[in-house]
C-alpha positions as CSV (number, residue, x, y, z in Angstrom):
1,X,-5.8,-7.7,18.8
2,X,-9.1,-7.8,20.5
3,X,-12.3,-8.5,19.3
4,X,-13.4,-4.9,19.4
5,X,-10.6,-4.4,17.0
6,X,-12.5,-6.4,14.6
7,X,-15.7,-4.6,14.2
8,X,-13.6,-0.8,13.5
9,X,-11.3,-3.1,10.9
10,X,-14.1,-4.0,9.2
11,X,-16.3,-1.0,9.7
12,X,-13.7,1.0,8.0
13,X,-13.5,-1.6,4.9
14,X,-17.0,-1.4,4.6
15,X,-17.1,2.3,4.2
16,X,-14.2,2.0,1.5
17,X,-15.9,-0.6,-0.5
18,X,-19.5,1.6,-0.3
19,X,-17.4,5.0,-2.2
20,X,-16.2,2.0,-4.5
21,X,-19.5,1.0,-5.4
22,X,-20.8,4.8,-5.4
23,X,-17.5,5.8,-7.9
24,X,-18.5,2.9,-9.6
25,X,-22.2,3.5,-9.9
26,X,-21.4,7.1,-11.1
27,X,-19.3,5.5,-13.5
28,X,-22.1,3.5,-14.8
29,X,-24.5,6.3,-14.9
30,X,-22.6,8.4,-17.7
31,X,-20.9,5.5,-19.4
32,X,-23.4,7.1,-22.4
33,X,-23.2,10.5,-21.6
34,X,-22.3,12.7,-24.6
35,X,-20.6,15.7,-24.8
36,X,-19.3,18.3,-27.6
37,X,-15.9,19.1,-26.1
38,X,-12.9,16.7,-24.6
39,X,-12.9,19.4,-21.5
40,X,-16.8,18.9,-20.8
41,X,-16.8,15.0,-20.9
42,X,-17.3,12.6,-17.4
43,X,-14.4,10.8,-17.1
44,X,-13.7,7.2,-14.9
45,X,-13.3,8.1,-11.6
46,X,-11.9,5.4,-9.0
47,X,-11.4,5.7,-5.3
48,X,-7.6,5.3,-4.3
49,X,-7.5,3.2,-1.0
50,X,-4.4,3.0,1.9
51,X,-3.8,1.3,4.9
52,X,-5.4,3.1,8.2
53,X,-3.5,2.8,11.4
54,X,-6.4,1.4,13.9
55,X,-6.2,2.5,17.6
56,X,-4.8,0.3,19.7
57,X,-2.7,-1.5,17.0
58,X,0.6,0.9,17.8
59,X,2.2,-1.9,19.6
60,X,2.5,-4.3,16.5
61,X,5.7,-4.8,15.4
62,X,7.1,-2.2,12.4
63,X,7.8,-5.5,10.3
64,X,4.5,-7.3,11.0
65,X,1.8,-7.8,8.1
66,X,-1.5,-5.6,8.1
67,X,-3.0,-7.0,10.8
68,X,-4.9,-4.9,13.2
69,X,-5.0,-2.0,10.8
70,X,-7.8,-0.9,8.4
71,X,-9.0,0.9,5.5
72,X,-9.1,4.3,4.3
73,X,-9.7,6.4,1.4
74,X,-7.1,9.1,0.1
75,X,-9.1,10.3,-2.2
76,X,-11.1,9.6,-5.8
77,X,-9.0,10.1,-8.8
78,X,-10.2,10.3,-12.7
79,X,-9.1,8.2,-15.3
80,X,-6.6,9.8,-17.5
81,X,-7.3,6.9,-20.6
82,X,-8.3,8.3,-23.9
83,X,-12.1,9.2,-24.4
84,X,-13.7,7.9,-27.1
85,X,-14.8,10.0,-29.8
86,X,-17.3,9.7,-32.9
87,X,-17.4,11.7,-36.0
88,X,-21.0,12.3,-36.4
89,X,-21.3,15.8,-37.9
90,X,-25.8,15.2,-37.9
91,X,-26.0,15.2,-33.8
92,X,-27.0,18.5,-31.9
93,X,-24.0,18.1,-29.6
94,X,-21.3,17.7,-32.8
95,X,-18.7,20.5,-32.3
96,X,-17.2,22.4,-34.8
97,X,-15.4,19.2,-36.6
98,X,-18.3,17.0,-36.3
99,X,-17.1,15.3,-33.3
100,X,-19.0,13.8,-30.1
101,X,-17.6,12.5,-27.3
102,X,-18.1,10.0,-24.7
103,X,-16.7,8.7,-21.6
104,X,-13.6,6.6,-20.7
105,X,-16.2,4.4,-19.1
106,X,-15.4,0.2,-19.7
107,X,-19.0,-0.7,-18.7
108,X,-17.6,-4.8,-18.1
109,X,-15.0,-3.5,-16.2
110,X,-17.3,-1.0,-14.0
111,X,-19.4,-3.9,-13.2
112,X,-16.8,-6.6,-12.5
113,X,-15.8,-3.5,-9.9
114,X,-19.3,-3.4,-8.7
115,X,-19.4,-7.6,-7.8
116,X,-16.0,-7.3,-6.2
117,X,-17.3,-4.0,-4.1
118,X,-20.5,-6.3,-3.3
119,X,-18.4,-9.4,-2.2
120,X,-16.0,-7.2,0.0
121,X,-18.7,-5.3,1.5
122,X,-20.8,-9.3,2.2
123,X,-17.4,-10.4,3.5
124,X,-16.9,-7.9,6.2
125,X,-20.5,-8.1,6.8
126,X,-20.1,-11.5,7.5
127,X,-16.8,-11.0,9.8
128,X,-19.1,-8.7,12.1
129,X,-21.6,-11.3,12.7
130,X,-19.0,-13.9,13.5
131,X,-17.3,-11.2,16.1
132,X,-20.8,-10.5,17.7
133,X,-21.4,-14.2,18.0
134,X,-18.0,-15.2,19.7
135,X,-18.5,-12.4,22.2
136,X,-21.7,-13.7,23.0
137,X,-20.5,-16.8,23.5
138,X,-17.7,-15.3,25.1
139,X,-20.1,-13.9,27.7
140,X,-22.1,-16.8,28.1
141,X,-19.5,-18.9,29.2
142,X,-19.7,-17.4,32.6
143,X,-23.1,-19.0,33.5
């Protein structure tokens, strides 16, 4: 795998872990959002990830572990958990029973998400540099 390889590996994780923190941002955003109706109401969405064949890593090995290949997103799915719901027959929003809803939103989980999406994104960041750096030295060994 060549260096070059290293900077599309990372690249493409970069880009999956920014829709994780958007998803997860989003998720954050409406964790309060009410609604009168189970239909209406924001559900959890998370981003579903796979591995990414990367060019020039055909000639690995079937067998071999996920080295040279990288990220990519299939797609963002909603949580299917139960939503919460509050009898509160008083609010504007009640429906015909009373009942408001909110999200299937875990606000601690959302933002131990959001520190893991962070971290990944620094990590990968940090790979770059120390690509860049070994090609420059890489090119200043000629001198």
């Amino acid at each position: 795998m060549s260096l070059s390889n290293v900077f599309a590996i990372a690249g493409s994780a970069m880009n999956a872990q920014t829709i994780r923190m958007n998803t997860t941002a989003s998720n954050m955003a409406n964790a309060e959002s009410i609604s009168s109706s189970v239909d209406s109401t924001y559900r959890a969405r998370k981003p579903v990830f796979a591995v990414q064949q990367m060019p020039g890593s055909e000639s690995l090995p079937a067998d071999a572990p996920d080295a040279g290949r990288g990220v990519q997103v299939l797609g963002i799915i909603e949580s299917q958990a139960e939503l919460r719901q509050e009898y509160s027959p008083d609010h504007p929003m009640a429906d015909e029973n009373g009942f408001i809803y909110y999200p299937n939103v875990n606000v601690v989980e959302e933002m131990a998400d959001m520190i893991s999406a962070s971290r990944s994104f620094q990590i990968n960041t940090e790979i770059m540099n120390t690509a860049k750096q070994m090609m420059q030295q890489s090119l200043s060994l000629g001198q």
